[in-house]
N, C-alpha and C positions, 0 to 999 in steps of 0.2 A: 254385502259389505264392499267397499270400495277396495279397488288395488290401490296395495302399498308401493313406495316408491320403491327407488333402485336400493336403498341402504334399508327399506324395512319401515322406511318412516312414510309416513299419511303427511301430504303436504295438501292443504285445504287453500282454496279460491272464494274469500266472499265479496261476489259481485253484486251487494243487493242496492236497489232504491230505499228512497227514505219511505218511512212509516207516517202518511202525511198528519200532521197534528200531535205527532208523540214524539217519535225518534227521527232525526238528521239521517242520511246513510252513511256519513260517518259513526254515529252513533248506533247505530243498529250492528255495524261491524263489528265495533268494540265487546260490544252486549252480547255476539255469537260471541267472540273468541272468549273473550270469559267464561262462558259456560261450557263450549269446546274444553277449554283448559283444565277444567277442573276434574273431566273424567282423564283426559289423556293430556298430561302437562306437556307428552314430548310433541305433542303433533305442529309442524311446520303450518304458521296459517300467515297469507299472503290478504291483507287489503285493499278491493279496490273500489269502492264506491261509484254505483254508476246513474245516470240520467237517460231521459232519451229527450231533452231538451227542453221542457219544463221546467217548470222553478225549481232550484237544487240544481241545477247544471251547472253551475258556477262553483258550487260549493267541492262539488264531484270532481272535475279541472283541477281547482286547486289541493285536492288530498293526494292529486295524484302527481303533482311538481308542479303544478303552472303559478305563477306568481299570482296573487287577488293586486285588479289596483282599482282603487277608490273612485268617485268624478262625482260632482253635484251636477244633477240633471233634474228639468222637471218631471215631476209624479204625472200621473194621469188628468189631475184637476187642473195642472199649469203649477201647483206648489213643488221649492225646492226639495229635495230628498238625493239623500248619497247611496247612489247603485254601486254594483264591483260588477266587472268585467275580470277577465284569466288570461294570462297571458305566456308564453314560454316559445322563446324564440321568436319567429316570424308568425306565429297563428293565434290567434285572438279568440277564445269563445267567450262570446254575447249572449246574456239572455235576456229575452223582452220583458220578462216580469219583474225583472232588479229594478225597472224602470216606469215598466207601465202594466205591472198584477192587480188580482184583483185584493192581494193585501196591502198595496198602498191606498186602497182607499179608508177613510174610517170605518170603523166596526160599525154594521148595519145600514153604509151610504151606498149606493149605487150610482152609477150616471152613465146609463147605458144610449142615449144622444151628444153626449157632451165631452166624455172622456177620450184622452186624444195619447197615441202614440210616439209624440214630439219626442221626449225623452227617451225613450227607444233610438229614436235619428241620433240625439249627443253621446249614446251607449258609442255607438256604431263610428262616429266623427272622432271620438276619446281613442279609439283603436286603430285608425287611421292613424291619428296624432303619435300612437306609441309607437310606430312601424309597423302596423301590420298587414302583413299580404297575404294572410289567409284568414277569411274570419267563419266562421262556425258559430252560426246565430240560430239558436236554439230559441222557438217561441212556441209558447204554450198558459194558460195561465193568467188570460190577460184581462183587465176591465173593459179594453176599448172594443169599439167597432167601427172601425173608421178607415177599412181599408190598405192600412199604413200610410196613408196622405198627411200624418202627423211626423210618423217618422222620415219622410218625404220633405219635407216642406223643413224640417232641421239639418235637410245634408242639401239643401241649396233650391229646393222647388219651389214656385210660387203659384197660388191654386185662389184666384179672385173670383169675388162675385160679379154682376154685368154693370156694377157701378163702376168696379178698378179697384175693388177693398178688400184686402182679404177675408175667406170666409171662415165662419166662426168654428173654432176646433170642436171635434167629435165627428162620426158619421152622418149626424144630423146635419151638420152645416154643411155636409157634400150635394145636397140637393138643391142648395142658393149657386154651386159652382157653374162659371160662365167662361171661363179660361183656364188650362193647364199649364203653365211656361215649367221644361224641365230642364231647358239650356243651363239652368246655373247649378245645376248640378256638380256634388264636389269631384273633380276631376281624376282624384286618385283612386276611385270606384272603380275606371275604367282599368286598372290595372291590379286589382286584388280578385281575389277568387274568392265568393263569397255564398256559402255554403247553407240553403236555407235547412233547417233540421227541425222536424214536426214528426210527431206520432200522427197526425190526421191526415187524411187529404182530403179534403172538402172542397170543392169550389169555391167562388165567392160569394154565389146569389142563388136563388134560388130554394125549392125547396130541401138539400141536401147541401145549402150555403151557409156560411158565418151568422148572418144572424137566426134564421129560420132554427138553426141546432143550436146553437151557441148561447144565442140573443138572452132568451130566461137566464142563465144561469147569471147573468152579468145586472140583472135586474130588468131585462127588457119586456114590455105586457106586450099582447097582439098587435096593440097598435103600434107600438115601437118598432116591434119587428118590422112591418108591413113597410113603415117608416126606412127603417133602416135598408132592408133591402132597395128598393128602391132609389134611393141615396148611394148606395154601392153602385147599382145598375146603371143610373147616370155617372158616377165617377169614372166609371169603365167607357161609356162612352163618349167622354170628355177629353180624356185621354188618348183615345184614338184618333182621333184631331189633331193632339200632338204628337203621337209616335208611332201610329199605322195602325193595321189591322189587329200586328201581335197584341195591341193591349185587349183586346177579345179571346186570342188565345189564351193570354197568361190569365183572364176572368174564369177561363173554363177549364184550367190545367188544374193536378192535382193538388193540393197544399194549397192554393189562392186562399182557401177562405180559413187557414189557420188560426189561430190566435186573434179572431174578430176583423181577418181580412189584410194580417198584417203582411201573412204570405204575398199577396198580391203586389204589397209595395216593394217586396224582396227581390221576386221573380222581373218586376217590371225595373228592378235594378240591374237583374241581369245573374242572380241567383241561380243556384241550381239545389233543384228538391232531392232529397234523403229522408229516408227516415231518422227519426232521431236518435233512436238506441244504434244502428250501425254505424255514423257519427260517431257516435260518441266512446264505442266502444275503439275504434282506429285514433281517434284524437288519444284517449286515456294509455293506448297502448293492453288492451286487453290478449289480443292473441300470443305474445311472448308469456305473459302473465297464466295462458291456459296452459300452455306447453308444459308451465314447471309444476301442472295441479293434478291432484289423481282422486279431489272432488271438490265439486264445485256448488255452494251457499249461492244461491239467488232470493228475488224477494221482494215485495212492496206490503203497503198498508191493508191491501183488501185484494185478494187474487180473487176476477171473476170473469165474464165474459170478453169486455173491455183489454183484460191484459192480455189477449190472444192476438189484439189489433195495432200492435207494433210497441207496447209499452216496454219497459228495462226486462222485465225477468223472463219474457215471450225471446224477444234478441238473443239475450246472455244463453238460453236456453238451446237454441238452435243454431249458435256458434260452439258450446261444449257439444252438442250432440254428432255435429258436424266433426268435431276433430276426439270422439271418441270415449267421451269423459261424464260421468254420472253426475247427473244434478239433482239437488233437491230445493226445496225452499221451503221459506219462513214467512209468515203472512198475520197479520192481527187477523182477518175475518176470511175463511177460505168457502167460498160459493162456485166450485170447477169439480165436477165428479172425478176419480180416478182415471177414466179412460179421457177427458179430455186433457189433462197434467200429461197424461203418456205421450198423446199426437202433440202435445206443446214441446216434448222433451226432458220433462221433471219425471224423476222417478216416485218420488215422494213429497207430500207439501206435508209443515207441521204449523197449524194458528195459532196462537195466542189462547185462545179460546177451547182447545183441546187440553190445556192446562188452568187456566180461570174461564170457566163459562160465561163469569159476568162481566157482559161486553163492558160499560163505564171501568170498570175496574182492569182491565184489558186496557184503556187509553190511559187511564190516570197511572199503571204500574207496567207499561210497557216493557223499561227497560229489566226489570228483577225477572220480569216476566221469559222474554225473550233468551234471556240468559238460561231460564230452565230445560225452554225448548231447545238451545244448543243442548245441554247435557243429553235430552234424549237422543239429539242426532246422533252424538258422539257415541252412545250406548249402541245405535244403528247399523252405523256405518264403521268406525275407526278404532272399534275394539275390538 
């Protein structure tokens, strides 16, 4: 059982991710402390809903005071679509997928040559616009591969073919590229601090690059990839014509090949790489928030190999552990044996599925669901 606070009372921390396809993480919060509640109605519970930059970053931001503000920017295909951006005070967090995910495409479309990160660039111009000098661009989740030359090429770049035309958006048309100009670049870039936040670090090219890893998931077949990389590889060295050698470095630093490469256009802005959950947890304001907790809920849709590799509940876990505080978590599908939960920092993981076996029935009743598995923790830990 967890230590109780200084008056006797259990003040509970749930820091979880969303449950992707069922529950928001603000919803997932909710759905603990209700079932928290019903064993032990006194117990203090604090929510904080967290990201590590992925889609839901925005959503996380704003649960936790940053204002949502609206902007019509192009989707991925060139169609309009209204992204939100966060805002509070002087720091901005952006996420590439409000703009350019792979759910703005239609259901079952793909366009893993053609889909272009422009709208991504108006995210990012929108929060200039608002004052922002700190921005926390969180990208993860994306349809494109195209380097960031879309989101590039909407804050002031111009990137032509050997006619003088511009070339056609997506990564595919980086391989017509015959000139970089990055002169028009918007100039208030050079004075914000802009924060690239990726759970991956991937290069750009390559066999461990954007599209070789990446490329399938977005719909790309072998030849695409083959395609796509190669089109990266020339973009990088296009670039270097225009702005030295670094644009070889930033092709071969870690993060480049994020979100289908968009890292690249981040860093060759002048970004600086993070992972996203520690981001995010400094943005959200988590460590005042650990200080007042004597246990701490983490959590996503499926705990497995993957979340060991910088994802929400891997961070959250080894910031509570680091300042002394028991964690457990909640997960629809848990694939992490005991002992590796332990080296993560969880004491305990509880699924979805340790209460309804039947996984469909586990997505379709998440929330009733997840609510039971509070009551168990609370029988666990705060009684």
């Amino acid at each position: 059982m967890a230590d109780a606070g200084v008056n006797g009372t259990h003040r509970v921390l749930i820091a979880a991710d969303k449950f992707k396809g069922s529950l928001t993480a603000v919803q997932v919060a909710e759905r603990v402390t209700a079932g928290l509640r019903r064993v032990t109605p006194a117990v203090e519970v604090e929510a904080l809903p967290v990201a590590d930059g992925g889609d839901g970053t925005v959503d996380a931001a704003v649960a936790a005071g940053f204002e949502r503000r609206a902007v019509r920017v192009a989707g991925p295909l060139g169609e309009e679509v209204t992204a939100a951006f966060a805002l509070r005070g002087g720091t901005a967090v952006v996420e590439m997928a409000e703009a350019s995910g792979l759910q703005r495409l239609p259901k079952g479309v793909f366009a893993p040559l053609t889909a272009s990160t422009y709208g991504s660039g108006e995210l990012l111009r929108a929060a200039l616009d608002a004052g922002a000098r700190t921005i926390v661009f969180g990208v993860g989740g994306s349809a494109t591969t195209d380097g960031g030359a879309g989101m590039l090429a909407a804050l002031g770049a111009r990137f032509v073919d050997a006619e003088g035309e511009p070339v056609a958006p997506g990564g595919g048309g980086l391989s017509e590229l015959a000139l970089a100009d990055l002169s028009g670049l918007d100039p208030r870039l050079a004075d914000v601090e802009l924060v690239l936040a990726s759970d991956v670090d991937n290069p750009l090219t390559g066999p461990k690059g954007a599209p070789a890893v990446y490329g399938p998931q977005k719909g790309a077949a072998p030849d695409d990839v083959a395609t796509l990389d190669a089109a990266l590889g020339h973009f990088a060295s296009v670039l270097e014509k225009a702005i030295g050698p670094q644009a070889a470095e930033y092709a071969a630093a870690p993060g480049a090949g994020a979100a289908g490469g968009i890292g690249y256009g981040a860093l060759v802005l002048g970004a600086r790489f993070r992972p996203g959950i520690e981001v995010m947890l400094d943005v959200l304001g988590f460590a005042p928030a650990l200080d007042r907790a004597t246990l701490v809920i983490t959590g996503e849709g499926s705990l497995d190999e993957q979340t060991l590799h910088g994802k929400a509940p891997a961070g959250v876990a080894a910031a509570a552990r680091a300042a002394g505080k028991e964690v457990v978590a909640v997960c629809g599908r848990l694939a992490l044996p005991p002992q590796e939960l332990g080296r993560a920092g969880i004491r305990r993981a509880y699924p979805l599925t340790e209460v309804e076996p039947d996984i469909a029935q586990c997505i379709a009743d998440a929330g009733p669901i997840l609510e039971r598995v509070a009551e168990n923790i609370a029988r666990d830990f705060l009684v």
